[in-house]
C-alpha positions in Angstrom: 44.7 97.9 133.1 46.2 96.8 136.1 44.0 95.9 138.7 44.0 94.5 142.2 44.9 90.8 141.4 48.3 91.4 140.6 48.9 93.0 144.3 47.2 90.2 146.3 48.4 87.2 147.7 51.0 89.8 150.1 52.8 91.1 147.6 53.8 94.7 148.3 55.9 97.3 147.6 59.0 95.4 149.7 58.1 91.9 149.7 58.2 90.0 153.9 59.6 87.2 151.8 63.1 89.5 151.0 63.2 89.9 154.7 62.8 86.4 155.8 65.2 85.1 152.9 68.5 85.5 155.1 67.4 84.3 158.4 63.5 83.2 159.4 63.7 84.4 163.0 61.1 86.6 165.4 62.6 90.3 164.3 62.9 92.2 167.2 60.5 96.0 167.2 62.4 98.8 166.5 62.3 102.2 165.5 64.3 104.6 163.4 64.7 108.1 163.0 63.5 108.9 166.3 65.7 112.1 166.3 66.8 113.2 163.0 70.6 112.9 164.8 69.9 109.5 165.1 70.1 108.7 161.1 73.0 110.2 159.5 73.7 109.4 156.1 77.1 110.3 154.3 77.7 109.9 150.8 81.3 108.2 149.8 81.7 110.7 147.2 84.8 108.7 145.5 86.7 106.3 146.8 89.1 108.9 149.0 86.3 111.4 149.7 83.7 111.0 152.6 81.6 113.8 153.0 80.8 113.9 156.9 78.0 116.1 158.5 80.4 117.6 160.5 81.6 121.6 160.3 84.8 120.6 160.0 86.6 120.1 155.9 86.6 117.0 154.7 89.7 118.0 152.4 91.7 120.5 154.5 92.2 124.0 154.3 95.0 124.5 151.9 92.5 123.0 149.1 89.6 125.2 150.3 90.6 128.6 150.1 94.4 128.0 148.3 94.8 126.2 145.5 90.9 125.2 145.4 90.3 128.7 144.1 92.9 128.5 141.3 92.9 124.8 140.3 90.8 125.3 137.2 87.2 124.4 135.6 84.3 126.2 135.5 81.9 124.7 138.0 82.1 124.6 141.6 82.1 121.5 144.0 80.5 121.2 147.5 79.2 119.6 150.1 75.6 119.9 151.3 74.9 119.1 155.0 70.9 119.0 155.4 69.0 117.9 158.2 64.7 117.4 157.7 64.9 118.8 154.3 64.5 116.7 150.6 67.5 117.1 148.2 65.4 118.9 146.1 64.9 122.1 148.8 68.1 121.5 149.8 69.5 122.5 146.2 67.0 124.9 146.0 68.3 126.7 149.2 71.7 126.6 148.1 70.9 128.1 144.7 69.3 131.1 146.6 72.5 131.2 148.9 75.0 131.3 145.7 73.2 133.6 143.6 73.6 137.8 143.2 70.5 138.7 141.8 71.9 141.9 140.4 74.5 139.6 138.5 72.0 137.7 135.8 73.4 134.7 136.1 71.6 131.6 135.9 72.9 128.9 138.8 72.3 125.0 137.7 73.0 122.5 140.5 73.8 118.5 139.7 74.3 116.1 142.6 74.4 112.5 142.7 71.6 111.2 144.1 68.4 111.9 146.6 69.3 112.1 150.0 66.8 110.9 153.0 64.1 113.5 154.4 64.1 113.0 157.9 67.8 112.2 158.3 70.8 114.5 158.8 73.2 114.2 155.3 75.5 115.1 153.4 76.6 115.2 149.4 78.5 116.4 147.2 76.9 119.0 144.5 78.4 120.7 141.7 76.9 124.5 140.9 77.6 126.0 137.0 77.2 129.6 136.7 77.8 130.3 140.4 80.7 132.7 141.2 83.5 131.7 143.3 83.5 134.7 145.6 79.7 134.1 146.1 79.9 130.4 146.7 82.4 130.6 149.4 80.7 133.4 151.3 78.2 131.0 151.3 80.4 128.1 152.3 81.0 128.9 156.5 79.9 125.7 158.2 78.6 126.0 161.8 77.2 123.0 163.1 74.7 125.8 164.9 72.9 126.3 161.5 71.5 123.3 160.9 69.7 123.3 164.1 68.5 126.7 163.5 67.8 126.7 159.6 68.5 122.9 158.6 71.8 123.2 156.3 75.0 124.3 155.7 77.4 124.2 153.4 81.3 123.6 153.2 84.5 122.0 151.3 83.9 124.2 147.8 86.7 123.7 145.0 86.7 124.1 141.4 85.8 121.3 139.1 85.4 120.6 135.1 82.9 118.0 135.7 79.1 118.1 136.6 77.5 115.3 138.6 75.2 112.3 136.9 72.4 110.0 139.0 74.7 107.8 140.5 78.0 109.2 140.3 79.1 108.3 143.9 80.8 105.2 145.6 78.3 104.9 148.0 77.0 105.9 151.1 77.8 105.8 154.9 74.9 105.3 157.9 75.3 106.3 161.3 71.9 104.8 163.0 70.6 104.4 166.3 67.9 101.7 166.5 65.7 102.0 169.3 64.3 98.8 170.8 62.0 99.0 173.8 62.5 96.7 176.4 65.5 95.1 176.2 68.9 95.6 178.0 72.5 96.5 176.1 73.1 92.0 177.3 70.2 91.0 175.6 71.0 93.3 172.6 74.0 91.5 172.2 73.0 88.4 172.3 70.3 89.1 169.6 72.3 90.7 167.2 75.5 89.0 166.7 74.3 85.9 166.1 72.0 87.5 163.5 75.0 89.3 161.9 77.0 86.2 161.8 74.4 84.2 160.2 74.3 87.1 157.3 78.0 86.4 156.6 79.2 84.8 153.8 82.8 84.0 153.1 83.5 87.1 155.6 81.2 89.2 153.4 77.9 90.2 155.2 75.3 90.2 151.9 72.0 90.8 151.9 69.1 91.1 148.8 69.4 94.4 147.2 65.6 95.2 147.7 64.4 98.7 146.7 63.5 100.2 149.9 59.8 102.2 150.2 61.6 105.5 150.6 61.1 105.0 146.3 57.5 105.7 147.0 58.0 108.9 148.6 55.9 110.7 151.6 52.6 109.6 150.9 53.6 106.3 149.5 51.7 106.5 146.1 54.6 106.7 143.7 54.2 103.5 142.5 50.6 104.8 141.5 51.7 108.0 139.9 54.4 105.9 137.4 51.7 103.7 136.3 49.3 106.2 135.3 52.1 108.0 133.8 53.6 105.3 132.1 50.3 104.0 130.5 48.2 107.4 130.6 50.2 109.7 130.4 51.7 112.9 131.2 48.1 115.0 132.1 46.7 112.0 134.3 50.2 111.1 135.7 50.6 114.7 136.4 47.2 115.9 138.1 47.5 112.7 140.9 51.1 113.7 141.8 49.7 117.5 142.7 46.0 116.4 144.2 46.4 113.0 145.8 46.2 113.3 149.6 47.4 110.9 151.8 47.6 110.4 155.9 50.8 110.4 155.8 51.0 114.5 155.3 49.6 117.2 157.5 46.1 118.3 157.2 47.4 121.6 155.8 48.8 119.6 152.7 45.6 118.1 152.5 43.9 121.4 151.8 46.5 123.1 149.6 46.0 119.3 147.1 42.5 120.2 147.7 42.7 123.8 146.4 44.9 122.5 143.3 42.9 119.6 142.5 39.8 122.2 142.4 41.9 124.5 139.7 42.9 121.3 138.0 39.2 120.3 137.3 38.5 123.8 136.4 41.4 123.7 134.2 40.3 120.3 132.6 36.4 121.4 131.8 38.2 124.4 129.8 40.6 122.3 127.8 37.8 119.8 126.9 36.2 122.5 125.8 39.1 124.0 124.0 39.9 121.2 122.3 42.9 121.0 124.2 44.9 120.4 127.2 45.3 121.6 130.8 48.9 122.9 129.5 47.5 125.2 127.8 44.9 126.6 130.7 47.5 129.8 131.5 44.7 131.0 134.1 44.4 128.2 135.9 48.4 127.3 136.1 48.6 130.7 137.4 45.8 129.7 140.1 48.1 126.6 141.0 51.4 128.2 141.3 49.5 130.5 143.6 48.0 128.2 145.9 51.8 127.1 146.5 53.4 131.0 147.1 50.5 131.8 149.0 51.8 133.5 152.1 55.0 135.2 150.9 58.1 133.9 150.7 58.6 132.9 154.3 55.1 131.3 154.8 54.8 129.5 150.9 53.3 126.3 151.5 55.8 124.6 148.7 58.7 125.4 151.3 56.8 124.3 154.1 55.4 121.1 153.1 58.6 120.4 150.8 56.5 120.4 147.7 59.4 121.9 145.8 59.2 119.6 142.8 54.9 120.3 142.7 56.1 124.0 142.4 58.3 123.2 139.8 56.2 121.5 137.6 53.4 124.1 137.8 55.9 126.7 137.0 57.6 124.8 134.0 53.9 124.3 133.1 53.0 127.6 132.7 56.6 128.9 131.3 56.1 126.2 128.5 52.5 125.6 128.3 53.6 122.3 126.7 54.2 118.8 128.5 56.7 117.7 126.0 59.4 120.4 126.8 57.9 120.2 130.6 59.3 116.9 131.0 62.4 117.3 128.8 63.3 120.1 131.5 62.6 118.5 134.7 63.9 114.5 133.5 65.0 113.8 137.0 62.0 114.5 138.6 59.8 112.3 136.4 62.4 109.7 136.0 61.2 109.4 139.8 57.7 107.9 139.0 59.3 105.6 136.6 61.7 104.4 138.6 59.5 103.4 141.6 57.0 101.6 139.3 60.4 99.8 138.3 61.3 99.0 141.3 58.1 97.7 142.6 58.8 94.8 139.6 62.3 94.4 140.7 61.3 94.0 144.4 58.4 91.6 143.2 61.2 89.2 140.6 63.6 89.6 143.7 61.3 88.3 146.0 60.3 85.0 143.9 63.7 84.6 143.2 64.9 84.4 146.6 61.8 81.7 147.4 62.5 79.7 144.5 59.2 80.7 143.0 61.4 81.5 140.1 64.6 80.3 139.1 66.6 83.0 137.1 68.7 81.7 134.6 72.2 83.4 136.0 70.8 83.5 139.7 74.3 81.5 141.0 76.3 83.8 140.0 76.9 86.5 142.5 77.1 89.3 140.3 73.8 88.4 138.9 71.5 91.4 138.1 67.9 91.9 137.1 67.3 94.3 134.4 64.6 97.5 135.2 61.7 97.3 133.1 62.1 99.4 130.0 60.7 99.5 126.4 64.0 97.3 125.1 63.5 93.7 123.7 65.9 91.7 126.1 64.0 93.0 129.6 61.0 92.9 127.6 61.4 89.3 127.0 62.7 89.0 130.6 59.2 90.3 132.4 57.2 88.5 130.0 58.9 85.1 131.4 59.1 86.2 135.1 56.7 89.2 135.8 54.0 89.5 132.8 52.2 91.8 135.0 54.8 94.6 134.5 54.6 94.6 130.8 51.9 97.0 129.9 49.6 97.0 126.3 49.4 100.5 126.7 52.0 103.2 126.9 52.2 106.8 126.4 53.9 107.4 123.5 55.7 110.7 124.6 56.5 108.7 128.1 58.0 105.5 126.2 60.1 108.0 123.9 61.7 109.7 126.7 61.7 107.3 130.3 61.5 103.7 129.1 63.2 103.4 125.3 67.2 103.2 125.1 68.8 105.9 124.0 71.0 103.5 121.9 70.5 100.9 119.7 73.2 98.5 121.8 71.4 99.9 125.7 70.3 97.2 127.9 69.0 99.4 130.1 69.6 99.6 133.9 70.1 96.2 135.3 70.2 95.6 139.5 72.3 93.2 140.9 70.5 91.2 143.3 72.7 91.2 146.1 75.0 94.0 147.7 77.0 93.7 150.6 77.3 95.7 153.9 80.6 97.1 154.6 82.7 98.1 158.0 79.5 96.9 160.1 80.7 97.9 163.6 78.0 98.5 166.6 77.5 98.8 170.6 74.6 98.2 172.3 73.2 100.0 175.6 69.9 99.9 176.9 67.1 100.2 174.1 69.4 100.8 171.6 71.7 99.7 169.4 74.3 102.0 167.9 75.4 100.8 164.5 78.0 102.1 161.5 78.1 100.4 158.0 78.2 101.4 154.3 76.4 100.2 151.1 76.6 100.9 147.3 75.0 102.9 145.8 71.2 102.6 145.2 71.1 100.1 148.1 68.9 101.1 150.9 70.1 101.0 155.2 66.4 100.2 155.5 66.2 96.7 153.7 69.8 95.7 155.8 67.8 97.0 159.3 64.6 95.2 158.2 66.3 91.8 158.0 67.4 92.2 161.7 64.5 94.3 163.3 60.9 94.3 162.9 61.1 98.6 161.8 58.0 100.3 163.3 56.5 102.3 159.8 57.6 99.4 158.0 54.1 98.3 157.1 52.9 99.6 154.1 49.5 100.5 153.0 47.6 97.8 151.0 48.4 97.5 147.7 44.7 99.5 146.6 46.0 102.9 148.6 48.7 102.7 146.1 46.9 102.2 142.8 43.6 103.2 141.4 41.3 102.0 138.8 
């Protein structure tokens, strides 16, 4: 069992060391997101399609309505513009939006990644089942919407492909760092030396640290992949839906409270039963209505953006079985597995960069670190560099589908350690400084902001908020 040593000596979820590695100076505070307006992220689709978060096409009008209708394939590509909503209720939204509920047709979005909460964004997402007439009757961007209900939607065209985790270039930031106190002279003079000092060989690079947005909301991701991981899918499970944290509203407190009463209920009967909360069909139906309580307008999963709690409890009780519950909603659990991943990349990353430990391709500037999964080669990897990460105990139904390779020959996902930051261009005024850039994908604006700016928010809870014995 993992306990509290391995989390000690300042080891957290993003390492201070991975912010000091490129330049030990006093960071400057500063804070983000202050307006959702002033984080704007825009996903570099391919490498000739930026979608913007403006109304206007990104592709022009004679593809949108023209020869977008007639080019061919059976699935429909668009772009999402959200602003203060999770990918997840953003798809969500625009399934509702797409779909004739006197047709019968079943609507299945794919996208390419998770998009920040509290940030306006955009990216591309490709619907099966949808009808063209339907989707462009839903596709009339004003920027007026997403002020007034949070998204839009624009740019559709046919397509014969569906969208896989990371099929994107990349994304684009548009950020406006606020920092108290000092003029747009003394901006200046802070940052460009900082930026210049980050440059290598007219590159800026910086370590490719997984950011805490992994954690999610209430930070305790890392927690819910471990007990998932080595407990399984019934403890890993019940903390996602109960655990509270500060970092939600008091009104999310009680509904985890209400569903973490059921759940108990629900695990009293399957002990005596003789078998699992799965199988508790009363109690399921008890938790998906704690979550529509309050019709469709006032449910507290759309409110509190517990879309993916909802769908759990409602692929619970449609399956009763956690097998084909997890087989049905992969992305969402691959979540919890990736954040206890990239806790151990952050934590290799980190004694990399301070010579702690010397990686035995770390010259090379492709170099990558493998994420921990259940295949010999990383195996041997974390037992050499991070033996904490290799547990004794794992869940076989978790190991079979989140951490063994599908093929014999699959080295897994490997990281590189370092990325670098492309078209940085900023002005500064008073209190704030204005900046553009772009980054790969799976590289976080955060970690490039933290190496510059002490972020306000930044500090994470201690390492015994996020994991419990």
């Amino acid at each position: 069992m993992i306990t509290e040593l391995a989390y000690s000596a300042g080891h957290g979820f993003l390492p201070e060391s991975v912010m000091d590695f490129m330049g030990q100076w006093t960071r400057a505070a500063a804070r983000l997101k202050t307006q959702p307006k002033f984080f704007r992220v825009e996903e570099q689709s391919t490498a000739d399609m930026r979608c913007t978060t403006e109304a206007e096409s990104d592709i022009g009008n004679g593809r949108l309505f023209g020869s977008g209708s007639d080019s061919g394939g059976d699935k429909i590509a668009l772009t999402m513009v959200k602003k203060c909503h999770t990918t997840p209720t953003g798809i969500d939204r625009l399934i509702a939006a797409v779909t004739d509920p006197t047709s019968g047709r079943k609507v299945r979005a794919t996208y390419a990644g998770l998009k920040d909460r509290w940030a306006i964004t955009s990216q591309r997402v490709v619907l099966e089942g949808a009808r063209w007439e339907d989707v462009v009757r839903a596709c009339m961007p004003d920027a007026q919407q997403l002020d007034e209900v949070g998204i839009f939607f624009k740019d559709p065209v046919r397509t014969h492909k569906h969208l896989s985790r990371g099929h994107l270039i990349g994304n684009n930031f548009i950020i406006k760092v606020m920092v108290a106190g000092m003029s747009a002279s003394q901006l200046e003079e802070y940052v460009a030396p900082r930026v210049a000092h980050l440059t290598r060989g007219g590159r800026i690079i910086i370590p490719n640290a997984f950011g805490r947005q992994r954690l999610g909301k209430r930070q305790n991701l890392f927690g819910v992949g471990h007990d998932f991981i080595v407990h399984g899918p019934e403890v890993g499970i019940k903390r996602f839906l109960t655990e509270t944290s500060p970092n939600e509203s008091p009104w999310a407190a009680e509904v985890r409270g209400k569903l973490l009463a059921e759940w108990e209920a629900a695990e009293v009967k399957a002990a005596a039963n003789g078998n699992t909360v799965a199988q508790q069909i009363m109690h399921l139906q008890g938790m998906r209505e704690i979550l529509e309580q309050g019709g469709p307008d006032r449910a507290p999963f759309k409110k509190l953006n517990m879309t993916i709690e909802h769908r759990i409890v409602c692929q619970l009780l449609k399956t009763l079985d956690y097998e084909k519950t997890l087989r049905a909603l992969y992305e969402d659990f691959s979540l919890w597995t990736g954040a206890y991943q990239g806790y151990w990349f952050n934590q290799v990353l980190a004694a990399a960069l301070t010579g702690e430990i010397t990686l035995d391709n770390q010259d090379d500037p492709e170099a990558r670190i493998p994420l921990y999964m259940d295949e010999q080669r990383s195996l041997r990897f974390y037992r050499r560099f991070a033996p904490e990460a290799v547990q004794t105990q794992i869940d076989p139904l978790v190991r079979e589908l989140f951490l063994t390779p599908q093929h014999k020959h699959d080295r897994g996902p490997r990281r590189p350690l370092f990325v670098p930051v492309g078209g940085l261009c900023y002005d500064c005024e008073d209190g704030a400084v204005n900046m553009g850039f772009s980054l790969p994908k799976g590289a976080y604006a955060t970690t490039f902001l933290g190496i510059l700016f002490a972020v306000e928010g930044d500090q994470e809870a201690p390492p015994t908020a996020l994991l419990k014995e």
